[in-house]
C-alpha positions as CSV (number, residue, x, y, z in Angstrom):
1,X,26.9,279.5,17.9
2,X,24.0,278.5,15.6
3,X,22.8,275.5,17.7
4,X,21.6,278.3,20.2
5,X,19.2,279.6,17.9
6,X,18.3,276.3,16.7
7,X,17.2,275.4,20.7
8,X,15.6,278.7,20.7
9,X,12.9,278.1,17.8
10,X,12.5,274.6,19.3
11,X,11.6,275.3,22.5
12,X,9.6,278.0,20.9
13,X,7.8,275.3,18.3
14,X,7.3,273.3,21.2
15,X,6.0,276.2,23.4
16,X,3.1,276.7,20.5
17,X,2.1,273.1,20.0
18,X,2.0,272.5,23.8
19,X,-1.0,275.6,23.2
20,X,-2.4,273.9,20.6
21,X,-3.0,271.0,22.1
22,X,-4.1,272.8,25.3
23,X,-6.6,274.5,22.9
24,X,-7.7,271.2,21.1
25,X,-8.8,268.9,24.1
């Protein structure tokens, strides 16, 4: 189904801003 992909690119979204905050502070 389509939510699947839609939990794949939000886990990956969160993935990346998790690193960018890492990077920030």
């Amino acid at each position: 189904m389509e939510a699947q992909k839609l939990i794949m690119i939000f886990l990956q979204n969160h993935m990346l801003a998790s690193e960018l905050l890492k990077l920030s502070f």
